[in-house]
TORKOL-4160 file (C-alpha; in steps of 0.2 Angstrom, whole numbers, padded with zeros to 4 digits, m for minus):
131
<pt num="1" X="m0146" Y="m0080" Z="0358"/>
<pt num="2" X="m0143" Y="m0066" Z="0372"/>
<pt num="3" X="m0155" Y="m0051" Z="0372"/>
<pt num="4" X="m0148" Y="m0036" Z="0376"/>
<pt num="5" X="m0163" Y="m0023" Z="0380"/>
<pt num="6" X="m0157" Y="m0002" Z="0383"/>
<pt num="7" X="m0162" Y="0013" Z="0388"/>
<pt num="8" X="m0167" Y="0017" Z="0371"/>
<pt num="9" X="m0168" Y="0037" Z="0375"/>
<pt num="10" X="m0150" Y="0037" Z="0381"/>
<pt num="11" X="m0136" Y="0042" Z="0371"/>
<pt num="12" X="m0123" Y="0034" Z="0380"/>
<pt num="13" X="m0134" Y="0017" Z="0378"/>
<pt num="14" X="m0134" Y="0019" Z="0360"/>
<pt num="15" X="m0117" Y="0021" Z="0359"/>
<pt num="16" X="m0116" Y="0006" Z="0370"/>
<pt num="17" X="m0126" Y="m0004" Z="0356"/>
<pt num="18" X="m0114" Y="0003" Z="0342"/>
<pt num="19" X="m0099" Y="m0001" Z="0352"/>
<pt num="20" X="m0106" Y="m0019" Z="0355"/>
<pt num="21" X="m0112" Y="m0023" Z="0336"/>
<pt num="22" X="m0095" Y="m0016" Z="0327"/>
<pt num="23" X="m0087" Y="m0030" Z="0341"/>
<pt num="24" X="m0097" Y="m0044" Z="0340"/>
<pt num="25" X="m0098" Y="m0050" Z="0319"/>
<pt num="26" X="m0106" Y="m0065" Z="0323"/>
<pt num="27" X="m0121" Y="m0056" Z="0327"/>
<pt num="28" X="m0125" Y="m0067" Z="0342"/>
<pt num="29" X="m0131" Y="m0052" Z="0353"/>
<pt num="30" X="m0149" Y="m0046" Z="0349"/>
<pt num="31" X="m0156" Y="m0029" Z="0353"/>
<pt num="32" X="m0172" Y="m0022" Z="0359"/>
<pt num="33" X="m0175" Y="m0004" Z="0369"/>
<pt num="34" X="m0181" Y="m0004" Z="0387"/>
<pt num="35" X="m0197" Y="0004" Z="0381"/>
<pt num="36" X="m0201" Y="m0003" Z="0365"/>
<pt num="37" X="m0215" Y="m0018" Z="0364"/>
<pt num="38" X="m0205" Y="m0032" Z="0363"/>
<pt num="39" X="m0193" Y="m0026" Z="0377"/>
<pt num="40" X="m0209" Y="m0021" Z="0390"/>
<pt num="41" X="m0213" Y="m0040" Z="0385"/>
<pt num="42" X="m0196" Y="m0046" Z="0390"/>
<pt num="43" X="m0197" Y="m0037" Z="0406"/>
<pt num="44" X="m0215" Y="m0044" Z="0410"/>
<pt num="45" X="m0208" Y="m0060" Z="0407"/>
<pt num="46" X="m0193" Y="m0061" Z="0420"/>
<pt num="47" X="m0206" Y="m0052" Z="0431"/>
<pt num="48" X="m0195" Y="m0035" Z="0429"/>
<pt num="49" X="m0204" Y="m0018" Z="0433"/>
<pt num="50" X="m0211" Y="m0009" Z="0416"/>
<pt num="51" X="m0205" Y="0006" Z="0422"/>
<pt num="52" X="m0187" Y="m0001" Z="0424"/>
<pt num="53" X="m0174" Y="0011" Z="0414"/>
<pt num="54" X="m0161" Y="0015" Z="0426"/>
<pt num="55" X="m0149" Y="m0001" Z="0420"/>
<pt num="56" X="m0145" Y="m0013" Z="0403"/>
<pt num="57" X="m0154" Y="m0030" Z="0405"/>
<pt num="58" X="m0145" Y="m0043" Z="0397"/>
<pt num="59" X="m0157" Y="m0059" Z="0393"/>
<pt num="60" X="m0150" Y="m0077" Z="0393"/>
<pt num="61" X="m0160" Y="m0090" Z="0390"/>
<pt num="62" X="m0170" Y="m0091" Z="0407"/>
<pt num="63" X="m0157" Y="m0078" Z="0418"/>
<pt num="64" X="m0155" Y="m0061" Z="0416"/>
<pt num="65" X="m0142" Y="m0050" Z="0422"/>
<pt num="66" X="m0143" Y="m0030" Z="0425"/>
<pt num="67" X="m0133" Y="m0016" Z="0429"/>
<pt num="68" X="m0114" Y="m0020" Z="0429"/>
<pt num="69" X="m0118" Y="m0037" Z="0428"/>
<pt num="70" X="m0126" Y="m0034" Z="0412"/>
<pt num="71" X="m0112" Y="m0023" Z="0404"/>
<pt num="72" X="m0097" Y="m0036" Z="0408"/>
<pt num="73" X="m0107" Y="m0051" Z="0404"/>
<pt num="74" X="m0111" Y="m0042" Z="0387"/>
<pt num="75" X="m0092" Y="m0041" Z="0383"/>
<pt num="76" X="m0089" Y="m0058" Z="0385"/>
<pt num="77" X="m0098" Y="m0061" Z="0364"/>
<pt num="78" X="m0087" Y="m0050" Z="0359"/>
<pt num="79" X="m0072" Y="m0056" Z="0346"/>
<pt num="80" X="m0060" Y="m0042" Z="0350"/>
<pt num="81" X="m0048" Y="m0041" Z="0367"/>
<pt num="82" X="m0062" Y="m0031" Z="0378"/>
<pt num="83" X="m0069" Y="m0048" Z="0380"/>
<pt num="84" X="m0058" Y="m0053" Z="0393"/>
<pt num="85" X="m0065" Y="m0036" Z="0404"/>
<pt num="86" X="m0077" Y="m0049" Z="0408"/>
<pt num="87" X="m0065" Y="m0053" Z="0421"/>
<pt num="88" X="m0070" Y="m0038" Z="0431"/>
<pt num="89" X="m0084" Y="m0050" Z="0437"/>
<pt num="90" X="m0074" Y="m0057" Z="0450"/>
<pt num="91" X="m0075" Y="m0040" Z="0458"/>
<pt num="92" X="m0087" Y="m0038" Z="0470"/>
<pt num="93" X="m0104" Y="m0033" Z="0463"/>
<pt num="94" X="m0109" Y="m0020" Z="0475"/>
<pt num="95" X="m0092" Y="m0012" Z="0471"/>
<pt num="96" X="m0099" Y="m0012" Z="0452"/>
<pt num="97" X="m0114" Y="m0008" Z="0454"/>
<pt num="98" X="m0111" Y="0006" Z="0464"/>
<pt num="99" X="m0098" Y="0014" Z="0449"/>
<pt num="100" X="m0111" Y="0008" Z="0437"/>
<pt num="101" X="m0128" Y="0019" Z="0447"/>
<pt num="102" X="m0115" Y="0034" Z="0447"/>
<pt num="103" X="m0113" Y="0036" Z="0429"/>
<pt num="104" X="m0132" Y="0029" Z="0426"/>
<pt num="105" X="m0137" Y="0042" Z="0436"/>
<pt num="106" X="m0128" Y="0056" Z="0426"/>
<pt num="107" X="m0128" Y="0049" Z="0410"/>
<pt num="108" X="m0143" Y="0058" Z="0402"/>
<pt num="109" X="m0132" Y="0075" Z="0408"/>
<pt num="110" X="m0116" Y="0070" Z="0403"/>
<pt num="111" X="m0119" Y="0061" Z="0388"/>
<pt num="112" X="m0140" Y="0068" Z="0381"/>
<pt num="113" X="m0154" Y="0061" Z="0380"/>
<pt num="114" X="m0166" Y="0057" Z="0363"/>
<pt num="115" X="m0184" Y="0065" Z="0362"/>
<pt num="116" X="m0186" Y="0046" Z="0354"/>
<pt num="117" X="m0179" Y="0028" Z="0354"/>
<pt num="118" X="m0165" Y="0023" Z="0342"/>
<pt num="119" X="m0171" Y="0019" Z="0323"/>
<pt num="120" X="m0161" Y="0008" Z="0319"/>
<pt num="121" X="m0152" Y="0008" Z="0301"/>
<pt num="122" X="m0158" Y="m0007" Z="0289"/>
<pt num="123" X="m0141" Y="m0017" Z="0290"/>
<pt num="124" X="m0144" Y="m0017" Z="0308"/>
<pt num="125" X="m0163" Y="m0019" Z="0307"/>
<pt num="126" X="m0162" Y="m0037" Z="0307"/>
<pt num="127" X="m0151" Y="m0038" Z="0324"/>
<pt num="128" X="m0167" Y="m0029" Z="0335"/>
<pt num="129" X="m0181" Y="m0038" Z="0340"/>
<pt num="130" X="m0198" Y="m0034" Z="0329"/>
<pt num="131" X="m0211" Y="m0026" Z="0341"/>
């Protein structure tokens, strides 16, 4: 089951995680934030900086993916039509990466930034990973 970890602080981030659950019914994508226990764990494990927060990760079994990678590769669980944007993947990934860093790099201005990491509701409760 894929692991998406988020910059937890970061408004666009959450909306990213709300955007994904409405989209993916089957609950197959599982959620942790970039600076909660179990997501420090997962970073540790695929010998990923702690202090990494600039980009989603997105876990798969033994890979992972980040940064554009991440988002497009997200959308392909998804049941609804912007699962096929996962064909942006054929674009070259410095291309991506280099649209993705911009808007990382401003999100916090553009979009805010939360004194603390998303609570999540009970119904969604059981999609994050317990710390």
């Amino acid at each position: 089951m894929p692991i998406l970890l988020f910059d937890g602080h970061c408004n666009l981030c959450n909306a990213w995680v709300q955007f994904i659950v409405k989209r993916n019914p089957a609950k197959t994508i599982r959620f942790a934030s970039l600076q909660s226990k179990a997501g420090r764990a997962l970073l540790a494990e695929h010998k990923i900086a702690q202090d990494y927060l600039d980009s989603l990760v997105l876990i798969e079994e033994e890979r992972f993916s980040v940064s554009s990678s991440a988002a497009l590769r997200t959308l392909s669980y998804l049941s609804t039509w912007e699962s096929q944007l996962k064909l942006l993947l054929v674009l070259p990934r410095p291309l991506r990466d280099l649209i993705y860093r911009f808007v990382a790099r401003y999100r916090y201005k553009w979009f805010g930034r939360r004194e603390q990491c998303m609570i999540p509701t009970a119904e969604l409760n059981e999609r994050f990973l317990p710390d």
